[in-house]
N, C-alpha and C positions, 0 to 999 in steps of 0.2 A: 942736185937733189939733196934734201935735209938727211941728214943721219936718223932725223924725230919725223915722226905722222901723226897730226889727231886724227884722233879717233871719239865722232860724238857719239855719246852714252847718254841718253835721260834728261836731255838738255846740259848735260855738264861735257868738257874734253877729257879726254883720257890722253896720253901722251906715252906711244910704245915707239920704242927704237925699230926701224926699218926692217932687219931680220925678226923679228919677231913678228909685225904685221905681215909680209909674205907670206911666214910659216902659218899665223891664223888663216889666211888667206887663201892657201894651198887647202884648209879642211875650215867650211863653210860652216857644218853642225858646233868647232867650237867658236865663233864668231860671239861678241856681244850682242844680246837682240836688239833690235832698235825699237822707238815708242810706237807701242800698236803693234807690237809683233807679239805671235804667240808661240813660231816654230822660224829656226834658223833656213835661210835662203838656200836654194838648190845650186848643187854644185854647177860649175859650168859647163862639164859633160852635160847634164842634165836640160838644161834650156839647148843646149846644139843638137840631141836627143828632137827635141819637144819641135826644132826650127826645120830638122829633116820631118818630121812629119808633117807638119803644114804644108811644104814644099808637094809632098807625096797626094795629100788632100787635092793641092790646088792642082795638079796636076791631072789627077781624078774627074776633076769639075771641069777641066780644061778639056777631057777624052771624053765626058759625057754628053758636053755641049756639039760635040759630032754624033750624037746620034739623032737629032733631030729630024723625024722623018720615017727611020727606023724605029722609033719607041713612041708609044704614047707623050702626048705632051706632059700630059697629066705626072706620068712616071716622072717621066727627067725634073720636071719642076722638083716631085719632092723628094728625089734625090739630091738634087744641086741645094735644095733646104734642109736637107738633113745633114750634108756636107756642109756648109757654113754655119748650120749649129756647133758642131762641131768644132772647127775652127774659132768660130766665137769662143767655146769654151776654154778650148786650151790656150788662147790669148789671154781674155780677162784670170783666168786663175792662175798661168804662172807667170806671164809676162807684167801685165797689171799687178802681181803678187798677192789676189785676192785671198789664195790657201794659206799665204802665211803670216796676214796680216788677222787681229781681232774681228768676231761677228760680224759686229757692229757696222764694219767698212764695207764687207760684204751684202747686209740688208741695205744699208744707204746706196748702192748701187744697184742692188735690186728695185728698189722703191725707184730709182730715176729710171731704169729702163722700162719699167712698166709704167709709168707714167709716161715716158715719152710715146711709148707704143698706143694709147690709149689717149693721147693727144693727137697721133696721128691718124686713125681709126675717127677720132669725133670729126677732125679735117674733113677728113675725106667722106662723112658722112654727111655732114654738112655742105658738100660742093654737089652731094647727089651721086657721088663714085658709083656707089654697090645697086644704084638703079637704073639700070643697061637693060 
């Protein structure tokens, strides 16, 4: 291993000596931001945080899908859809980094999920899906 680390900034290197990038690295808030950032990255307690609850989620969805039988369908479905809203959220915002990247990356990502949903919706109206 080098004694030196770049470190890219703004399209330019930065060049810190090895204890020095550790020690940024141990505290994430003073990290340089990178292009398209508006808030420094979460520490990584924080994402193992965010990874036990997914866990806790899926497992959720996992004990819901046995009540089939015992619960309306109706119920479970939109539980099991409220549940991976969820999950969706807390993916795309801190693991995708949508919270701590600019707007802008966040509306462009909005704009393509709702187009895809909306592409998928014209599909399947056009095969005649929603007339059963």
């Amino acid at each position: 291993m080098s004694d030196t680390t770049e470190l890219a900034v703004a399209g330019s290197a930065a060049v810190l000596d090895e204890a020095h990038f550790h020690e940024l690295a141990q505290h994430p808030e003073e990290l340089p931001l990178l292009p398209g950032e508006v808030r420094p990255h979460p520490a990584p307690r924080q994402y193992v945080l965010i990874a036990v609850v997914l866990v806790v989620v899926t497992a959720l969805e996992v004990g819901a899908s046995y009540l089939e039988g015992d619960v309306p369908d109706g119920v479970i479905i939109a539980v099991l859809a409220a549940m991976a809203f969820v999950k969706f959220f807390l993916v795309a915002s801190w693991y995708m980094h949508l919270r701590t990247d600019q707007k802008i990356f966040r509306r462009l990502f909005l704009v393509g999920l709702v187009g895809a949903v909306l592409l998928y919706a014209i599909v399947l109206a056009t095969l005649e899906y929603f007339v059963r």
